[in-house]
N, C-alpha and C positions, 0 to 999 in steps of 0.2 A: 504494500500500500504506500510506502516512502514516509514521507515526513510534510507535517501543514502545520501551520501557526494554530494557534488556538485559545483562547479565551476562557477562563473558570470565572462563574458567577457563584458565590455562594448567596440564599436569603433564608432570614429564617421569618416565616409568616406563619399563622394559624393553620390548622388544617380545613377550618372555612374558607380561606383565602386562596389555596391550592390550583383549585378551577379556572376561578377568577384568574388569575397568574397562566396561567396554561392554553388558556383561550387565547389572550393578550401578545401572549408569543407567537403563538399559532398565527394571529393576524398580519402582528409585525412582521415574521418574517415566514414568507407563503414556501418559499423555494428553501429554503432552508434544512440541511439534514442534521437538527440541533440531537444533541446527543441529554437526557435528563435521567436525575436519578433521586429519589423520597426517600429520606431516611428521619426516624421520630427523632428531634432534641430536646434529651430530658430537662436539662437547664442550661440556661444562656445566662451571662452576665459581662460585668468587668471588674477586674483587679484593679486596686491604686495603692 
């Protein structure tokens, strides 16, 4: 297959929000062979 550039997006949203988010891409980009993958995050925060 060789070698392409490539972009990681991480977001962490609701699992309401999932669809919503997936459609959106979907629309954005019609030709697009995006590559996605769901995984649950128990908890998110920040250190200081």
């Amino acid at each position: 297959m060789g070698r392409a550039d490539a972009t990681l997006v991480q977001i962490v949203l609701t699992a309401a929000d999932k669809d919503a988010l997936l459609d959106d891409v979907r629309r954005g980009f019609p030709r697009a062979c995006l590559r996605y993958w769901i995984v649950p995050v128990v908890e998110s925060g920040e250190l200081s």
